[in-house]
N, C-alpha and C positions, 0 to 999 in steps of 0.2 A: 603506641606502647600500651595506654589505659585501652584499647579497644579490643587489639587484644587479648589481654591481659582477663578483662572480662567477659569475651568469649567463652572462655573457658575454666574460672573461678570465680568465687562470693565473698565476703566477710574475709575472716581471717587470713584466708587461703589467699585472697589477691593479696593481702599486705604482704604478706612472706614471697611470692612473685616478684611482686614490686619489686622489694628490697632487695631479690637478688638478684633480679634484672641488673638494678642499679651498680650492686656491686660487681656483678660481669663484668662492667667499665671498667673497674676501677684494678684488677687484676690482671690484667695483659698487659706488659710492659714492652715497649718499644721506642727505638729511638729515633724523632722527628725534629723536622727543624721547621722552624716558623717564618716566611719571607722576612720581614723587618720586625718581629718579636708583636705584631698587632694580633689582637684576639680576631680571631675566626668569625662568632658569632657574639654581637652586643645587643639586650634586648630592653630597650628603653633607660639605657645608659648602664644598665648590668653587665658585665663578661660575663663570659662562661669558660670556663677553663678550655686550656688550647687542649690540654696533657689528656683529658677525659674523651675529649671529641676525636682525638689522635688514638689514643687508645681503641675507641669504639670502631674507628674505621679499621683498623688493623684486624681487629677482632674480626668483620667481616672479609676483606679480605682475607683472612687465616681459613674461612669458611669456604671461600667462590672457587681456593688455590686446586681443591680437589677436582674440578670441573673442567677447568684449564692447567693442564699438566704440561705445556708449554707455554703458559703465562697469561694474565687476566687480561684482555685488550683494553686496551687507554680508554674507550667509549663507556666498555663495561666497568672498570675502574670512576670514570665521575661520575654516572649514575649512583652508585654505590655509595662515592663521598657525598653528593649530594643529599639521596637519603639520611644519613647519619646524621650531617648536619642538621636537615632539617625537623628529623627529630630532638634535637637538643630545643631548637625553638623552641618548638609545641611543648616539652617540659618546662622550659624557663619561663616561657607563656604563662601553662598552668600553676608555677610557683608561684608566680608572684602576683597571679587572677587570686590565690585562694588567702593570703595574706591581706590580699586590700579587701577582701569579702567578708575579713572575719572569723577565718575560719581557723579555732584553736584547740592544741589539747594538753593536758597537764602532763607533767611527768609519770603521775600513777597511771594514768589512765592508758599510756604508753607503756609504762611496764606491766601494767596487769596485761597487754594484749600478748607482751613478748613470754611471758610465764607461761602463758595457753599453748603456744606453741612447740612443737613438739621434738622439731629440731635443736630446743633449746635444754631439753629434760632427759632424766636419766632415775629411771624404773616410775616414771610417771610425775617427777616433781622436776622443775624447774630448776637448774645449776649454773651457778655464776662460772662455774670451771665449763661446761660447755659453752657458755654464753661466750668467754673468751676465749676458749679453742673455734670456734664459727667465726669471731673475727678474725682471729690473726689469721684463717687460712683464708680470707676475703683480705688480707693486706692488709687491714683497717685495726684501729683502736679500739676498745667497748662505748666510748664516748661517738666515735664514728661511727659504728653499728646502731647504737641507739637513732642516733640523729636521723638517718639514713630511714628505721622506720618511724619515725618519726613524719617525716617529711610524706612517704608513701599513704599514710594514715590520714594525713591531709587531702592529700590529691582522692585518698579512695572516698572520701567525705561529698567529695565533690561530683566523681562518678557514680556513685549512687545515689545522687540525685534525679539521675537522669534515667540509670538504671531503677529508681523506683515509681519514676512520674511517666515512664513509658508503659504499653499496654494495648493487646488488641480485644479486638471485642466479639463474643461467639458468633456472631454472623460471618466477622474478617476469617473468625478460625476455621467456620465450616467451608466458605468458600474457597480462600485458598488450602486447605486441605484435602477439598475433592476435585480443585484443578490440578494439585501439585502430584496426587496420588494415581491419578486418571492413567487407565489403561485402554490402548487399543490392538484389534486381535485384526491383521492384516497377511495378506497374501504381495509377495512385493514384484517385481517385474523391472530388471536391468538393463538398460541397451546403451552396453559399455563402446566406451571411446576408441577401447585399444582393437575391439575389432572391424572398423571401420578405417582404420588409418591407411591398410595396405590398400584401401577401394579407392582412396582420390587421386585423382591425376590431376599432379599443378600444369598449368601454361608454360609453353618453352622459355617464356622471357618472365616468370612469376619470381625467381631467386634473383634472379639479377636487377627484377625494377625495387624487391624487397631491398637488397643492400644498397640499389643507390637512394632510394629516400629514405632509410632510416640509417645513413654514413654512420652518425654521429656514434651512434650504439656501436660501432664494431672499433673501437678507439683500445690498443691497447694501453697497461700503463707506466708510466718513466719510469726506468729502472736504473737500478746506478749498483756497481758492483766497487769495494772498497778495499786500498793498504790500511794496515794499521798498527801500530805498535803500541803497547800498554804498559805502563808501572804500577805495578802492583806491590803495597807496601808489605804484603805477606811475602814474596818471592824476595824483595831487598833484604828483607831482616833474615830470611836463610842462611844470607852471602855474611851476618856480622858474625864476627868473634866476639865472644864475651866471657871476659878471663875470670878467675875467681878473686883476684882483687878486688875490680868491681863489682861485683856480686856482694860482696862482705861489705865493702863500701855502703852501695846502698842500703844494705841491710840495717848496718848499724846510724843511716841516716834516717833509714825509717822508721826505727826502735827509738829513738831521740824525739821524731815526731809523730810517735803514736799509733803509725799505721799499723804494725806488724803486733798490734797489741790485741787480746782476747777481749772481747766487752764484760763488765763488769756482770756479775750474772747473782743474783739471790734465792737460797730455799728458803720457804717461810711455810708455817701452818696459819691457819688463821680459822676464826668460829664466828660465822652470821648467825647474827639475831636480826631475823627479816623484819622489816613493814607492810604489813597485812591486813584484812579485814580482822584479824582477828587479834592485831598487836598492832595497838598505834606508834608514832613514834616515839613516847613518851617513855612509856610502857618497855619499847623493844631498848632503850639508852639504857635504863634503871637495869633490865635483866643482862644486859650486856657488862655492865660496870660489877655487878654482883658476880659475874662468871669470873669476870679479871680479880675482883678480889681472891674468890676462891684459889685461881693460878698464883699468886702472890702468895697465898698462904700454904701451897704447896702442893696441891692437886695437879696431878699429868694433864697438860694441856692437849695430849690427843686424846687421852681418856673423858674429858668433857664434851671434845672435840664430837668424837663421837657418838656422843649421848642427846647433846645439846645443840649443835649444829643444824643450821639449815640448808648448807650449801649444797646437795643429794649426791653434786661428781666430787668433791673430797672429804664427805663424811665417815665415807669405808676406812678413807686411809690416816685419820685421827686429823682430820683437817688439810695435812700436809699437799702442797702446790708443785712442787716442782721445782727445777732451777728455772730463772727464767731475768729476762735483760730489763725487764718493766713495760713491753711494749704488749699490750690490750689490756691491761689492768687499766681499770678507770683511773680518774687524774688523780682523787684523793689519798685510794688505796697504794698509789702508786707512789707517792709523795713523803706517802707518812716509812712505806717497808724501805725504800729509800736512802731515810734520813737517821736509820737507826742502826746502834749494833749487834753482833753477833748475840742471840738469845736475851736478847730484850723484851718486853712485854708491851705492847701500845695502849693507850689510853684508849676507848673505844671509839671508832674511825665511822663517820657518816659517808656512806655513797648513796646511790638512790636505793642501792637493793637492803639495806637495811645498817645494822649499826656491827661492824667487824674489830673481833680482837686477834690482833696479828704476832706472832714470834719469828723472829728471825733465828731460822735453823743451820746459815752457813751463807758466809760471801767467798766469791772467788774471781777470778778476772782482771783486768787491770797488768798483766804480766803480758812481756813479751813470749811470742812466738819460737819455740825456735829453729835454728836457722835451716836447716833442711827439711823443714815445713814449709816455710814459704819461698825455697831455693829455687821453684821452676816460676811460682808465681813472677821473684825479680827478676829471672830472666826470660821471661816472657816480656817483662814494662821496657827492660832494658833494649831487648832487641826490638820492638816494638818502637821508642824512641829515640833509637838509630836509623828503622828503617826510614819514619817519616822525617828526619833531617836528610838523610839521604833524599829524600824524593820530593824536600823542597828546592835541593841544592840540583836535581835531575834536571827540575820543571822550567827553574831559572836559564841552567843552562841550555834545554832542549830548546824553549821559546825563540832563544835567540838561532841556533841549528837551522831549525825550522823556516823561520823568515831568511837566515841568509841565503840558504840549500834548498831555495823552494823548488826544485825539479825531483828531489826526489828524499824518502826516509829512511834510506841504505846509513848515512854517517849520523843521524840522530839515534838508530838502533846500536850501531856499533858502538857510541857511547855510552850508550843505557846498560850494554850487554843485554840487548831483548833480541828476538828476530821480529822481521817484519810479518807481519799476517795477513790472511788476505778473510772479508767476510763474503759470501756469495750475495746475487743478485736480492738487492728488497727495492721497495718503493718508495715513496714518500709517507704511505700511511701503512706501512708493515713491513716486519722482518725479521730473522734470527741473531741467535745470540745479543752482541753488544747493540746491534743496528731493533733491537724490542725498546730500547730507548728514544725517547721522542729527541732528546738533546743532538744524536747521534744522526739520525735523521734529519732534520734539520741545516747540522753542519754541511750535511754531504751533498744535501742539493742547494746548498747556500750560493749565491753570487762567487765567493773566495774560492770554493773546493770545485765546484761544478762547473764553472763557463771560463774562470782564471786559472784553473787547473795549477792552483797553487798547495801548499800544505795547511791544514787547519790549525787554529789553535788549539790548545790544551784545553780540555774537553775532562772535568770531573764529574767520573760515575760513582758515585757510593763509596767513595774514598781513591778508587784508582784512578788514574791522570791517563788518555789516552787519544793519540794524534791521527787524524784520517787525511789519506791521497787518497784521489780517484784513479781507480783501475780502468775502467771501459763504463761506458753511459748507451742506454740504450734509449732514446727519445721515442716519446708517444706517436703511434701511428694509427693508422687504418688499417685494417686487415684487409687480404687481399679478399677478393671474392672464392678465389679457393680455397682460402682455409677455414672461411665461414659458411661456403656452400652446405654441408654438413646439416651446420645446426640450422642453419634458415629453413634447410627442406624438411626439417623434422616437427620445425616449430609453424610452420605453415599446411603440413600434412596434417595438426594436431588442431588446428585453428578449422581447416577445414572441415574435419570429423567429426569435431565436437558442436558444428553448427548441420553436419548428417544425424548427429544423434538426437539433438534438438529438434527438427524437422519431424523423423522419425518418431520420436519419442511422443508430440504431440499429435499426430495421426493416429498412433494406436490408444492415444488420449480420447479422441474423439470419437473410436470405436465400442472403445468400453465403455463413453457416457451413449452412445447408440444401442447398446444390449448386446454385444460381442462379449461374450467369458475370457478370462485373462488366459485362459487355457487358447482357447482360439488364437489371439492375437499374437501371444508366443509364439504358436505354431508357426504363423506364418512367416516369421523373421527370422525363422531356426533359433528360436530361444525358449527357455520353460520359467517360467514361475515358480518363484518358491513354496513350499509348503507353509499352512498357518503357522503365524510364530503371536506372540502378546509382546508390545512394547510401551514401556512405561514412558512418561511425559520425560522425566529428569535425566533417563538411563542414556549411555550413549554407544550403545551399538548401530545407532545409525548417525550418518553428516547433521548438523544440528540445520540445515538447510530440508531433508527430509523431515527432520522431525517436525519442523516448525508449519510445516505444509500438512503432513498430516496431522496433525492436531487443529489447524485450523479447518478442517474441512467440517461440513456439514454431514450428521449422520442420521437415519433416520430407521427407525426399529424397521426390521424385515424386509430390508429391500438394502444389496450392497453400496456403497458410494466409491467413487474414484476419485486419485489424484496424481499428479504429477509436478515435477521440478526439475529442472537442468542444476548438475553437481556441480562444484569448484574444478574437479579434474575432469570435466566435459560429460561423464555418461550421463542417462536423463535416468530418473528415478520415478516408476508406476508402483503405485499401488491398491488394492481392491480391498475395502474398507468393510470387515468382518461384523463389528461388534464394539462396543465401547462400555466400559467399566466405573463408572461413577467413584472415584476416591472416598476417602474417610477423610471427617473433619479431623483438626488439629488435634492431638491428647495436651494434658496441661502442660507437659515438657515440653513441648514442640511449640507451644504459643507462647511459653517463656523465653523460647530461643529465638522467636521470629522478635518479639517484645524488645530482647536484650540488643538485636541487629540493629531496632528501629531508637532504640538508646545509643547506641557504636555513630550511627547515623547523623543521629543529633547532636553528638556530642564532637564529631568529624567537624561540622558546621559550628560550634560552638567556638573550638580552636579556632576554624577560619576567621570567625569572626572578631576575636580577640587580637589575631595578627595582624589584621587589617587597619584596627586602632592603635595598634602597639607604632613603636617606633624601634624598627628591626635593622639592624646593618648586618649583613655576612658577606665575609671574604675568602668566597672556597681557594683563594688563592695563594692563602699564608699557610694551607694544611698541606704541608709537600711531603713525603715520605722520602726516604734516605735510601 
């Protein structure tokens, strides 16, 4: 994350990164279950939240879901959580490496960084009303926002250590600048694969002795095709009734316990008097207590508001905040608007941003709902907790269905009122619909479902309960030699040709290190040469197998050089070595970026080396998604 992170920002700019990296996490909400409620990731007897590390992976997956439009494969899936995971380390790592290091910063010294900030201000001054609009739409408190950079401020304390004790040196800059920039001006010469394929004649017995020593390779794989029937508590709660009795019922059992109730919400104005370089806090209390006298003695409190106010997002508006429930208002400010009533005056109130006098302009909240407001809400709970009694009362009885009826799921369906379904042919490591399920896979080539040719047990998916017969099994084979003759002849036609091009390829090698013009040797094999082209070291219009050949060749002013290489997809690669272009050393940008890599570098190793001391437990195994 810190790498890169600072790749591609400095100072300020990576702390406000940082922090909203971090809060990334913390906004994507979803819902996971934990094997037996054991933390994920413990680092030298620390948790780390399961909910953050859940979140993060979801968050990635919410990302991969566009790539795979028919589902993320289970492999690409734990790479994924792995990742995740093991970024939480490396940050627990470096929390608690910079804590035992020392490494501290005051409350000012965190607020002045978040004042500078730009996200945080409004016509160029810093506002406690944005300050708390940024959290609450980050989820968070203003106390959690703080913290958060806070926290990032430390770590960035830490990576610019590394990023300032790094550095190359103008020798490093000039060299790899005029290797990295190096251009060469070549003529190229192809003697592709694919026209050589129709020229080989295999041996009468060359296919047939390929598939019997290499059997193994032509195995197809077990397949198994599946009944199934599923409860789905969405489809049961279709089938309830729910009368308006019960509807009022609950209603009025909810209203009793609070559910159906509005949260308590408050308008207040209020007028900072900041702490600043330029008003200590001695200073900012005395002018604050003097502004409350003046409201006491009768002065419009958005009239001061306005005059005297530091807060920049509600000075326009005579102070005034908004309605609002208390949630990103710091603890204090939050404590004191609170605890008071309607058009009171507060004594003036310490937070960190400086010394606040608060009026209460209006409470409300606290009232029930009413009832055809939240008419579809009850009857959503209701149906909702009919359908899953129903379909604990299904499960019970299907389980038993199932084991006595185990020939077939014709009388478990008819009791459920589902029909039977059938999935098409998957594998053991892949498949559609319910069979993209590892659990479902599993059952169906289990010992019980596959060779006893019994009914499975209840089988829950993400809430649905659902039962598999095997339909038809198709067991691993061999292929015959007919149905692979095909590709054996294509892949040995291709094996062949690319060891003609080979051959070829270095003959007309050895022509041109002999004094034959590439124009010549073309000629002779009904091929042409390309026209000059210039290609740079980095660029890749050519196989980086080309590139790396000609670049290593030897060039010598005024007389052309040759090279050659056989390609990945068999053609061989000539080329007639024009000219070569000496690069430009590094500019200071570019040695600060090489500098900043060779920090990312160090600091990659830094972590390693940390977790190798630390004392790490992870258990990618209690991170299950639903």
């Amino acid at each position: 994350m810190l790498q890169n992170i600072r790749d591609n920002a400095r100072g300020v700019g990576a702390i406000i990164m940082l922090g909203l990296l971090i809060i990334a996490f913390a906004i994507w909400g979803i819902d996971f279950q934990f094997g037996a409620n054991q933390p994920v990731v413990t680092v030298n007897g620390k948790e780390v939240s399961n909910n953050l590390i859940a979140n993060a992976y979801q968050q990635q997956i919410q990302r991969f879901q566009e790539f795979y439009p028919n589902g993320i494969p289970d492999v690409a899936q734990e790479e994924l959580k792995q990742n995740v995971i093991d970024s939480f380390v490396r940050s627990e790592l470096l929390n608690q490496h910079v804590v035992e290091q020392g490494y501290a910063l005051s409350n000012a010294s965190v607020m002045d960084a978040i004042r500078d900030l730009p996200a945080f201000q409004l016509d160029g001054k810093f506002s406690t009303t944005q300050f708390d609009f940024r959290a609450r739409t980050a989820g968070m408190t203003q106390d959690g926002l703080f913290n958060e950079f806070r926290d990032s401020m430390l770590l960035q304390q830490l990576s610019n250590g590394f990023v300032n004790s790094s550095f190359i040196t103008p020798a490093e800059a000039m060299l790899r600048g005029r290797l990295e920039s190096e251009q060469r001006t070549i003529r190229e010469l192809r003697v592709p694969v694919s026209t050589l394929i129709s020229t080989v004649t295999l041996d009468d017995n060359a296919i047939a002795d390929d598939y019997e020593f290499n059997n193994d390779d032509y195995l197809t794989e077990e397949m198994v095709r599946i009944d199934y029937i599923e409860l789905d508590p969405a489809k049961l709660g279709e089938r309830v009734d729910i009368s308006d009795e019960a509807l009022q019922q609950r209603y009025e059992q909810g209203v009793d316990a609070d559910e159906y109730s509005s949260p308590e919400q408050r308008n207040a104005r209020h007028i900072l008097v900041a702490i600043n370089d330029d008003r200590d806090d001695e200073t900012a209390r005395s002018e604050a207590s003097a502004l409350r006298d003046r409201i006491l003695a009768g002065e419009e409190f958005a009239s001061l508001a306005s005059e005297y106010s530091d807060d920049a997002g509600s000075k326009p508006a005579g102070g005034e905040l908004g309605w609002n429930n208390g949630e990103g208002y710091v603890g204090p400010f939050r404590d004191a608007l609170f605890s008071m009533t309607e058009d009171q005056i507060s004594e003036p109130i310490k937070t960190r941003f400086g010394y606040h006098i608060i009026k209460v302009e209006g409470i409300r909240g606290n009232e029930p709902k009413p009832f055809e407001d939240v008419r579809d809400q009850i009857e959503a709970e209701l149906r909702n907790d009919a359908a899953l009694d129903r379909l604990s009362e299904l499960v019970i009885e299907l389980d038993e269905l199932v084991y006595d009826i185990d020939d077939s799921l014709t009388t478990a369906a008819e009791e459920a009122e589902v029909e039977v379904q059938q999935l098409p042919w998957f594998t053991r490591a892949s498949g559609t619909g319910i069979a993209t399920y590892p659990e479902v896979r599993d059952a169906a080539f289990s010992e019980q479902v596959l060779n006893d040719r019994l009914n499975s047990t209840s089988i829950n998916l993400d809430g649905k309960i659902v039962y598999l017969r095997l339909n038809d099994h198709r067991p691993s084979r061999t292929m015959t030699l007919e149905e692979v003759s095909p590709r054996i002849e294509m892949r040995l036609r291709r094996e062949a040709a690319s060891q003609q091009a080979l051959v070829l390829g270095n003959d007309l090698l050895a022509k041109l290190n002999s004094g034959s013009s590439i124009d010549t040797v073309a000629g002779e094999v009904d091929l042409s040469a390309g026209e000059l082209k210039t290609v740079a070291r980095l660029e890749q219009s050519l196989p980086i197998e080309a590139r790396n050949e000609l670049f290593a060749t030897d060039y010598e002013e005024g007389r052309y050089s040759y090279g050659g290489v056989a390609l990945p997809n068999g053609d061989f690669f000539l080329f007639e070595l024009h000219g070569v272009e000496t690069g430009e050393p590094l500019n200071a940008a570019a040695a600060q970026d090489v500098a900043r890599a060779n920090a990312n570098s160090e600091l990659a190793a830094y972590i390693a080396s940390l977790r190798e001391a630390a004392d790490v437990e992870v258990r990618p195994d209690q991170l299950i998604t639903r």
